[in-house]
C-alpha positions, 0 to 999 in steps of 0.5 A: 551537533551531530546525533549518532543513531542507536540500533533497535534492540533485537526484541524490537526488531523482532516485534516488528517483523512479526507486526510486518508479516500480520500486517500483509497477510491481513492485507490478503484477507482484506484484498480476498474478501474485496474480490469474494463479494465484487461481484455481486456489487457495484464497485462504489459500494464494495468500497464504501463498506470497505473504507467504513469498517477499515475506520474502526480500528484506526478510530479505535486505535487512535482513542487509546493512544491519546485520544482522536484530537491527534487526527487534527491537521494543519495541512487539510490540502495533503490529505485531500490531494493524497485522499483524491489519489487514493480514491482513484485508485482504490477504483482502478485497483478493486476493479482489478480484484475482481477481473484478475488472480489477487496474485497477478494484481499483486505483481503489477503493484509491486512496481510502486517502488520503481516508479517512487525512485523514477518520480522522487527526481521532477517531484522531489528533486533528489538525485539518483544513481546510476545504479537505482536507474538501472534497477528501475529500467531492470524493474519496467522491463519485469512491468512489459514482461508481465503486460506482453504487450499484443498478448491480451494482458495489457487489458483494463484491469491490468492497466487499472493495477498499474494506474493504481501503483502510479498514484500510489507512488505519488501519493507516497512522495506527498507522504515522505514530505510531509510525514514528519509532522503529521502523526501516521494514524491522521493519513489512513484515517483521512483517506479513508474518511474521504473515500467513505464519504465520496462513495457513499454519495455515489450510493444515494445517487445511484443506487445499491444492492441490498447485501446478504447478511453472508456478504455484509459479514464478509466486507465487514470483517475484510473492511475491518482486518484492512484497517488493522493491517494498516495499524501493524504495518505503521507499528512495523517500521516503528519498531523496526527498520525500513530496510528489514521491514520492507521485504515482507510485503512481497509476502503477499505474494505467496498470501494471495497465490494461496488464497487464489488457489483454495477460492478461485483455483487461480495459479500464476502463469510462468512468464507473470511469475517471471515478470514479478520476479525481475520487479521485486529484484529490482524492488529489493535492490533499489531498497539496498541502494536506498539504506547505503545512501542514507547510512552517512545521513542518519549519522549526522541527523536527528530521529525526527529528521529520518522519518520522512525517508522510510519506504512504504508498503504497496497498498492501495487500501484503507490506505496506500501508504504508511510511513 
């Protein structure tokens, strides 16, 4: 039986750009505040508190959509290889935050879609074209302009950024596989719970800071802005779809440029905007290529059937990648 798919009405459309646009800038604060407090703190427990106050709203969410039974899964093994990925990764890319411009760490990650077509082929076994791998070659080609290798950029935290955009690009795969049949809120909550529950071990085992009551506020409410960013984000390409939601998350560019800016005083130097600007041109075409090839799909395919090929944002926390 073939399904033809209706277009989203325009309010809903709009709904979901607005929920988009909310989404990454919360995701700025949240990345902010991270970089604020890192500092004064080992890194284990920045992302404790992080990961605890990002459970809130999701927990909170969760209640009033049905109650937090949803959060039940079959599948405890994708949630516990996605949640050891986030992990890593979540380390990598804080330690970044708290070396580099937000804005420059932003342009590293934004490489995560590259490497999801690159890695959709031996993991996935999909087929890609031509055309995608020229705009991921394109894309690695923006990733050495930014790293200038021999130039001092290729450090830790830079390679920490982009370590954290592989396994984010993994763990994406494992999520457009299975995300048809696990409700969206259960990713979130179990990375987040995992990494809760990893790092708050690592405190009682080594030790922690006593937070002022100005720092606690501060991871608290980035914590928690994380978390609802993540509930908008996930609402954003329900409502809307991919291909119209999925731009706005390099609006956290412009975000973390101005945050740097008014905190740190951080601006990007020319040749990493040059860099960042080759990988979202990339980014956005290989994002083209992606809505023509599954146009003929979604004609002949039943909504649930289409779930699991929505892209994700670039995120490495609460969690790394909504459906």
């Amino acid at each position: 039986m073939t399904v033809t798919l209706a277009a989203p009405p325009r309010a809903s459309v709009a709904a979901g750009i607005g929920f988009a646009c909310l989404g990454f800038a919360l995701y700025t604060c949240m990345d902010t505040a991270v970089k604020w407090v890192s500092a004064g703190f080992p890194l284990y427990q920045v992302i404790f508190f992080n990961s605890a106050f990002g459970l809130l709203p999701m927990l909170a969410y969760a209640q009033m959509t049905g109650g937090v039974g949803q959060l039940r899964t079959k599948r405890l093994w994708l949630h516990a290889t996605r949640s050891a990925m986030g992990l890593a990764g979540s380390f990598t890319c804080f330690h970044a935050y708290a070396e580099m411009p937000i804005a420059d760490v932003y342009a590293v990650l934004f490489c995560a879609p590259l490497l999801i077509t690159a890695l959709s082929v031996p993991i996935l076994g999909e087929s890609v074209g031509w055309r995608r791998w020229t705009a991921v070659g394109v894309g690695f080609i923006g990733v050495m302009v930014m790293l200038r290798p021999g130039a001092g950029m290729a450090n830790p935290a830079v390679l920490g950024a982009l370590f954290s955009a592989v396994v984010n690009a993994l763990g994406f795969l494992l999520l457009r596989r299975f995300i048809a049949s696990e409700n969206r809120i259960s990713f979130g909550f179990y990375a987040n719970s995992t990494t809760a529950i990893v790092t708050g071990l690592m405190m009682l085992a080594f030790g922690g800071v006593m937070p002022e009551l100005r720092d606690l506020l501060a991871i608290a409410i980035g914590g928690i802005l994380g978390g609802t960013a993540y509930l908008f984000v996930t609402n954003a390409y329900r409502q809307a779809p991919a291909a119209v939601v999925a731009p706005f998350q390099y609006s956290q560019m412009i975000w973390g440029v101005v945050s740097g800016y008014l905190l740190w005083r951080d601006v990007p130097d020319p040749t990493m905007l040059a860099g960042c600007g080759i990988v979202i041109a990339s980014g956005l075409y290989i994002l083209h290529r992606e809505t023509v090839r599954q146009a003929p799909v979604a004609q002949n395919a039943t909504p649930a059937a289409t779930v699991a090929s929505v892209p994700s944002p670039i995120r490495t926390s609460p969690d790394q990648a909504p459906g």
